[in-house]
C-alpha positions, 0 to 999 in steps of 0.5 A, a space after each residue: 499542503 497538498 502537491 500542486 502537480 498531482 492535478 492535471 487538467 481538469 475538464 468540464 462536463 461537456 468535454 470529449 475524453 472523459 469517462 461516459 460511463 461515470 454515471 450519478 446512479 453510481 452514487 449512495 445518495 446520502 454521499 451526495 448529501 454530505 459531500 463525499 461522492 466521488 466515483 472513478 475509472 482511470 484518471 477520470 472522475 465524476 463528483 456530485 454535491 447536494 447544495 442550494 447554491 454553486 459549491 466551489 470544488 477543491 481537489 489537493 487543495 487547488 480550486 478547479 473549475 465550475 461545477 453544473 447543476 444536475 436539472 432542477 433537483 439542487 445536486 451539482 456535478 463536475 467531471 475530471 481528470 486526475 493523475 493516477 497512480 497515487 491518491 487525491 484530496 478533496 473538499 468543497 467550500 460554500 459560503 466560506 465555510 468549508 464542507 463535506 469532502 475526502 481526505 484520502 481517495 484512490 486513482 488507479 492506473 491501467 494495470 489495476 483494472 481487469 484488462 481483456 486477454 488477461 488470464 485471471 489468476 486462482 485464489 485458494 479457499 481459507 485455511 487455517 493453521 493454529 500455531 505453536 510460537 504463539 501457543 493456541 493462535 489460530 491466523 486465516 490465509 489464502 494462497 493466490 497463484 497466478 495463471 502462469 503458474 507452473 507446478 514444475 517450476 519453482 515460483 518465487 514467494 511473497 507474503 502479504 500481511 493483513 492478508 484478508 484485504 486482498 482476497 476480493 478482486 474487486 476490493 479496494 486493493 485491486 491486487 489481483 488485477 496487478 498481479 494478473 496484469 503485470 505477471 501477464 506482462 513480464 513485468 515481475 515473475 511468476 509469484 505464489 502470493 501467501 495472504 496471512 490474516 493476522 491471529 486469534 487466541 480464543 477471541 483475543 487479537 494477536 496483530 499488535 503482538 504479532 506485528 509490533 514486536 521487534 523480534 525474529 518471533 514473526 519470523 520463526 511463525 512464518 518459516 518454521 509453521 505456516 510456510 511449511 504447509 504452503 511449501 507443501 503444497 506449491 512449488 516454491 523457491 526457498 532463496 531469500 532473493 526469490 522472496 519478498 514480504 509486504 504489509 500496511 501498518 503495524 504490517 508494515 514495519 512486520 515486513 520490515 522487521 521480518 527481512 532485517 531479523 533474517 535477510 536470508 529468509 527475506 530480501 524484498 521489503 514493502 511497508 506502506 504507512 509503517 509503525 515505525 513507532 513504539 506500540 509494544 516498547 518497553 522501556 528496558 524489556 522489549 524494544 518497539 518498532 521506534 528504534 529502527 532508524 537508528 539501528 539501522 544507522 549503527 547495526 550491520 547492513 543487511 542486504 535488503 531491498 526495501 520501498 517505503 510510503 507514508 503521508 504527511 498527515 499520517 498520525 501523531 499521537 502518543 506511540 510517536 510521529 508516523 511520519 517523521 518516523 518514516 522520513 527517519 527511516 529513509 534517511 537512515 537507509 540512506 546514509 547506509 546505501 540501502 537500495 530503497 524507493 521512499 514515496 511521501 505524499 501528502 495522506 492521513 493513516 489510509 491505504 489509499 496511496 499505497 494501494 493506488 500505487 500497487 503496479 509501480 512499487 511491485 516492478 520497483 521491488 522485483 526490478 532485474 530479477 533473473 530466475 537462474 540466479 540465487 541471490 543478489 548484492 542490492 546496490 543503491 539506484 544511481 539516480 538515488 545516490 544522486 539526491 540529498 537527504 530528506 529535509 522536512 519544514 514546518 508548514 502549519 503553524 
């Protein structure tokens, strides 16, 4: 059930505010003909449908108001308003029957877009470092530096996994806008962003191998190979409180398993949709990513920050439960007094809300960094402390 305070006002066409550059001409026609045509900018949003008679438009599964035929050509529109920073739901229903829609769709805040007066940042060109713990593996990566960059000065470091999805500007990540705006701002501090492609042995994909596995491997890659050409080449602090490791996915739990393996190579953990599922479990040989809500519980704690996202209809299918396994894991970060941020929305396997929400969980993560010290004891937020487990309830059946 999606989240009835996730949509705001909703605004019918003529209504001053909204976007005015939010235009049709923005969309393929054969989206409007199937019902998945929606452009933004900030919280405003323009949809548009092809259909005989007036559809009923659904937004996080609320009815909002009417939408206008466009002249005489069958194609009807609305505009609107909808929160930002996390993402949206919508469908659309026509003599009862439900058609066309979305179920995952960014709303980016303010310091995702390119804001005037803020220096833009520089991205690398691709290198490729082939590896020597996984023998013959080849992984693309970029470095991405932001303006206040200072060779003389020791930036701190964090590693992106699945890192091809950052280097477009203007991809759907919009990272380089965040990091720009938000460095700009003071808001973290200045970070050398290492984007890492997961690797190829010959045309074999190493992602799951290098991403599933529970195991310090990823790490020794990382610390003992690839990091060392980047060290040389930027100025970059070598404590683990200056660092921080982030991925979607199989990448997500990579980054996790990354910081809980050596917390003195990685404090700052993001996992987005993580598989904390048993992709490379094998009974009695190898452990999989399934065992860490309870490792967490029973193992020594480490000192680690960590945000988790995931949504309620992430997927389920024979590797295990994405959410419930999420739930898992916060609730185990809990019980041990972890410092730790958990978002629970309401979407499928996508990038989506983590992205949209790309501002929020970097300044939770790099929160009262101060660059003249060397490490930290991550406490619990007292505002965490405060709240209960996560409970969950059967709502579809």
């Amino acid at each position: 059930m999606r989240n009835s305070l996730a949509l705001l006002f909703a605004f019918a066409l003529a209504v001053p505010g909204v976007a005015a550059k939010l235009d049709i001409s923005q969309m393929p026609d054969a989206d409007i003909k199937k019902g998945t045509a929606v452009v933004s900018e900030g919280p405003d949003f323009l949809w548009a449908v092809e259909a005989e008679k007036q559809p009923i438009l659904f937004v996080d599964d609320q009815r909002i108001g009417s939408l206008k035929r466009l002249s005489k050509n069958g194609v009807w529109t609305y505009r609107g308003k909808l929160q930002t920073g996390t993402s949206h739901a919508f469908y659309y229903m026509m003599d009862g029957k439900r058609f066309g829609g979305l179920t995952d769709f960014h709303a980016y805040g303010p310091d995702s877009y390119l804001q005037t007066g803020v220096p833009k940042g520089k991205l690398s060109g691709k290198m490729v470092h082939t590896s020597r713990s996984y023998p013959g593996m080849k992984s693309d990566y970029w470095v991405y530096t932001p303006a206040q960059y200072d060779p003389n000065t020791p930036a701190a470091l964090m590693v992106w996994n699945d890192g091809y999805q950052l280097v477009e500007r203007d991809g759907v990540t919009r990272a380089q806008n965040v990091f720009d705006n938000l460095t700009y701002k003071k808001k973290f501090p200045v970070i050398v962003h290492v984007l890492i492609s997961p690797g190829t042995v010959g045309d074999k994909a190493m992602r799951s191998i290098e991403y599933d596995l529970v195991s310090d491997q990823y790490d020794r890659f990382l610390n003992e190979e690839l990091l060392p050409e980047v060290y040389a080449k930027y100025n970059i602090r070598r404590d683990a409180y200056s660092h921080a490791i982030a991925g979607n996915s199989s990448g997500g739990i990579c980054s996790f398993n990354a910081a809980w393996w050596h917390p003195e190579l990685f404090s700052r953990v993001l996992s987005r949709i993580g598989t904390f599922t048993s992709i490379q479990w094998k009974p009695g040989v190898i452990d999989g990513g399934n065992i860490f809500p309870f490792a967490v519980r029973k193992e020594p704690k480490r000192n680690i920050r960590v945000w988790l996202q995931d949504g309620s209809e992430d997927m389920e299918n024979r590797q295990g439960s994405w959410p419930l396994q999420n739930i898992q894991m916060a609730n185990a970060l809990k019980i041990r007094d972890y410092d730790f941020h958990f978002v629970f929305g309401n979407g499928t396997h996508n990038h989506a809300q983590g992205e949209s929400e790309l501002p929020e969980e970097m300044q939770w993560l790099w929160r009262d960094y101060d660059p003249a010290k060397t490490e930290q004891i991550f406490e619990m937020e007292p505002a965490e402390k405060a709240k209960p487990v996560f409970r969950v309830k059967i709502y579809n059946r």
